[in-house]
C-alpha positions as CSV (number, residue, x, y, z in Angstrom):
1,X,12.1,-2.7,-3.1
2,X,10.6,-4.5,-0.1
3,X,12.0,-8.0,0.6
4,X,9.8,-11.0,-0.7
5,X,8.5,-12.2,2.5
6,X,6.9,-8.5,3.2
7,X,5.3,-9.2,-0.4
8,X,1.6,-10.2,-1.6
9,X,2.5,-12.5,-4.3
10,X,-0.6,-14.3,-5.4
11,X,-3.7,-13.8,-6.6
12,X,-5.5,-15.6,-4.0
13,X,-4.0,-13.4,-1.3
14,X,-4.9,-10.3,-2.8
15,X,-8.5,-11.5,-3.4
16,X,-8.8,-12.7,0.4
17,X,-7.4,-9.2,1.3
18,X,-10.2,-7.6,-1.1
19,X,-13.2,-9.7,0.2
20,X,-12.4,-9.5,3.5
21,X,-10.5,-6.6,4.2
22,X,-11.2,-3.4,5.8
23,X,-11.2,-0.8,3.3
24,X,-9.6,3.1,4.6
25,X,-9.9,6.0,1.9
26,X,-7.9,9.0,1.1
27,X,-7.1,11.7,-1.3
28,X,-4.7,9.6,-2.8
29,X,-4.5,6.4,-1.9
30,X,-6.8,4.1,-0.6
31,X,-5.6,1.0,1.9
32,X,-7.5,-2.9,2.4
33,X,-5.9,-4.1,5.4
34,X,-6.8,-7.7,7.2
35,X,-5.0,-9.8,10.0
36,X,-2.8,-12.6,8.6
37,X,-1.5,-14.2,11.8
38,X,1.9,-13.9,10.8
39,X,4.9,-12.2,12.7
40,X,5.3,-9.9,9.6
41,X,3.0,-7.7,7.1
42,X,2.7,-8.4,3.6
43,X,2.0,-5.7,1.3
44,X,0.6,-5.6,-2.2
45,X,0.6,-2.6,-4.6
46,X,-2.5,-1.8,-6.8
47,X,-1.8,1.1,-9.4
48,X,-4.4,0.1,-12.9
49,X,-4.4,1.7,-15.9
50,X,-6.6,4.3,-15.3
51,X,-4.2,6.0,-13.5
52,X,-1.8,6.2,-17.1
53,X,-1.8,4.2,-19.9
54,X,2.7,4.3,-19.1
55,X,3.4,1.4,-17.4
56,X,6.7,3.9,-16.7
57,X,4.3,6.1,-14.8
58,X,2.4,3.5,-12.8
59,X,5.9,1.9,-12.1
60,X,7.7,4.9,-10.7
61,X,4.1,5.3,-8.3
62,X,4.7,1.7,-6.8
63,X,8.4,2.5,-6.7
64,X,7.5,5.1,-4.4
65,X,5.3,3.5,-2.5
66,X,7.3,0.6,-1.9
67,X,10.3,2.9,-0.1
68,X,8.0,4.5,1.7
69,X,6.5,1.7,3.1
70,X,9.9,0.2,3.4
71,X,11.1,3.1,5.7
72,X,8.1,3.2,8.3
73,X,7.3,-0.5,8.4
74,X,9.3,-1.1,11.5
75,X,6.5,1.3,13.3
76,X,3.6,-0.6,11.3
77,X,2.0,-2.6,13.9
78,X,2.8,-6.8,12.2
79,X,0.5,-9.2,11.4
80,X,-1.7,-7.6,8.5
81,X,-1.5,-8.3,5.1
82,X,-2.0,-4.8,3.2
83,X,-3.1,-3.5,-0.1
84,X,-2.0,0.3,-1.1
85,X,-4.1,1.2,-3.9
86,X,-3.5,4.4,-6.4
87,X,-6.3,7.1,-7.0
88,X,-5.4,9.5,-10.2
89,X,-4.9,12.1,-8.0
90,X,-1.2,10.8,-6.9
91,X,-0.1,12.5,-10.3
92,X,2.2,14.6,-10.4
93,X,2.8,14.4,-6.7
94,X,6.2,14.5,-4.9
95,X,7.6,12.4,-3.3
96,X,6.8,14.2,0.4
97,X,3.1,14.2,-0.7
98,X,2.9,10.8,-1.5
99,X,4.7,9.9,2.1
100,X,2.3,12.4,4.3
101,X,-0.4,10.7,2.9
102,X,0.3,7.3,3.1
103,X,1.3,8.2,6.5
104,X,-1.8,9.4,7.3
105,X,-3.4,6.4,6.2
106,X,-1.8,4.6,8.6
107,X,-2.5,6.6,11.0
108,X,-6.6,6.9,10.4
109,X,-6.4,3.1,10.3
110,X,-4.7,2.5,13.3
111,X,-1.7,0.2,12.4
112,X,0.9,2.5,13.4
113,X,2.7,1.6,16.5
């Protein structure tokens, strides 16, 4: 799990994110990134229900995410607050899936290092 200050707690951060944020798509995930003019990232998870109706499911998802994220952050370039969002095609992927693409998304939205 990441540490609270790399976190998106509140509502009114994710909705500045969502309004104002540049949206990046990809086969399985999709990523709203804006500048937050803080030393660190923030990151918020969004997995809904139409991914599965198991809140087990959508839980081990954002589990996922959140190590991956966790073990590439230090080459995440800092000050952005960021959204990972779920598309129903992360099902039933491993766990090397998941992490090529959400490196990949990085990559196409140029906020690795």
């Amino acid at each position: 799990m990441l540490a609270k200050q790399y976190r998106l707690k509140k509502n009114k951060e994710f909705d500045l994110v969502f309004q104002k944020g540049k949206y990046i798509g990809g086969s399985l995930f999709f990523l709203l990134f804006k500048e937050n003019k803080l030393s660190d990232n923030r990151f918020g998870f969004v997995i809904g229900k139409k991914i599965s109706k198991k809140a087990t499911v959508r839980n081990k998802i954002r589990r996922r995410i959140s190590e991956i994220i966790r073990t590439i952050m230090d080459n995440i370039k800092p000050g952005f607050d960021i959204v990972v969002g779920a598309k129903t095609e992360v099902i039933g992927k491993d766990y090397r899936e998941i992490k090529e693409n959400l490196e990949e998304l990085f990559r196409k939205a140029e906020l690795i290092k």
